[in-house]
C-alpha positions as CSV (number, residue, x, y, z in Angstrom):
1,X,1.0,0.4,9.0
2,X,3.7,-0.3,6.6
3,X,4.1,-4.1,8.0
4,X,0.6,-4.4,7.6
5,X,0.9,-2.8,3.3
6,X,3.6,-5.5,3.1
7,X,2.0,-8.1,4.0
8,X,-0.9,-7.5,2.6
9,X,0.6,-6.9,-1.4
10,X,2.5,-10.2,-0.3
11,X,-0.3,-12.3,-0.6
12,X,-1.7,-11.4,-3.4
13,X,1.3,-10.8,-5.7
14,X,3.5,-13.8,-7.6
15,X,6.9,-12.3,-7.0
16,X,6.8,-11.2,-3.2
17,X,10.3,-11.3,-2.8
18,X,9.9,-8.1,-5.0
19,X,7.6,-6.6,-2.8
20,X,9.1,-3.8,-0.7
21,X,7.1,-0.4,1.2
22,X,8.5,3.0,2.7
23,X,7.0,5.2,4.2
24,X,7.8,9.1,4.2
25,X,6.0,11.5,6.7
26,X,5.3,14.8,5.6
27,X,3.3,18.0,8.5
28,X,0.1,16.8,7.4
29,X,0.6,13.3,6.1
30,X,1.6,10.1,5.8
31,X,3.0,8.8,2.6
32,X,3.4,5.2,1.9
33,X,5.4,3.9,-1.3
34,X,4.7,0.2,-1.8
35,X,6.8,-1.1,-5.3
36,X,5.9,-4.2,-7.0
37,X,7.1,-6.0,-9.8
38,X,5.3,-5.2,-12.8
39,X,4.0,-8.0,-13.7
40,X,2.1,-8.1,-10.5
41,X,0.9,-4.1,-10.9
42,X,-2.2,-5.3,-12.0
43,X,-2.8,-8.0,-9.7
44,X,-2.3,-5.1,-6.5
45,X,-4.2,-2.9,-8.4
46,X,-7.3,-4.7,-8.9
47,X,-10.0,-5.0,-11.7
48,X,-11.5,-1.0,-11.3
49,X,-8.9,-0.3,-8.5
50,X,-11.0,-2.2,-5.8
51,X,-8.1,-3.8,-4.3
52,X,-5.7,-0.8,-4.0
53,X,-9.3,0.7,-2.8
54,X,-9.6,-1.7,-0.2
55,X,-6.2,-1.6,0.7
56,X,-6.3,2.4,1.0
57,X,-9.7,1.7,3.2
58,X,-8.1,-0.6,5.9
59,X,-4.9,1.8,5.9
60,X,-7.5,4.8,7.0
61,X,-9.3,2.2,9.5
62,X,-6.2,1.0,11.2
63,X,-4.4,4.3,11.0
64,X,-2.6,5.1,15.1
65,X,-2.7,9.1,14.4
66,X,-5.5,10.3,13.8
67,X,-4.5,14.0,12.9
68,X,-2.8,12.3,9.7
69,X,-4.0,11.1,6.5
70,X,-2.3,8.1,5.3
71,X,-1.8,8.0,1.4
72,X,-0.6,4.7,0.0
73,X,0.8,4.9,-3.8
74,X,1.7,2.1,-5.7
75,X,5.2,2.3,-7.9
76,X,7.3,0.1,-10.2
């Protein structure tokens, strides 16, 4: 999951060498930190948050464990 976060902010970003993704896993969850420059924090967001939406959307479609929810949070 977290290849497939980084190479999806990758492609849409300027900088991707700035691009980088961890992933911390909690009882109940999933967390998955992806940083971007910030100049490219709007570009990953997405006019209305529809591509961090759509991001989140094929996180929860591809997700392996299906007890967890994954949560994906976007930092600077």
């Amino acid at each position: 999951m977290i290849k497939l976060i980084e190479d999806m902010a990758k492609a849409i970003v300027d900088q991707p060498d700035q691009v980088r993704v961890n992933g911390v896993e909690g009882e109940n969850s999933i967390i998955i930190e992806l940083w971007v420059a910030k100049e490219d924090m709007g570009k990953v967001i997405g006019r209305n948050g529809r591509t961090i939406t759509a991001m989140r959307t094929i996180l929860n479609a591809t997700r392996a464990q299906k007890d967890k929810r994954h949560v994906l949070e976007v930092l600077e």
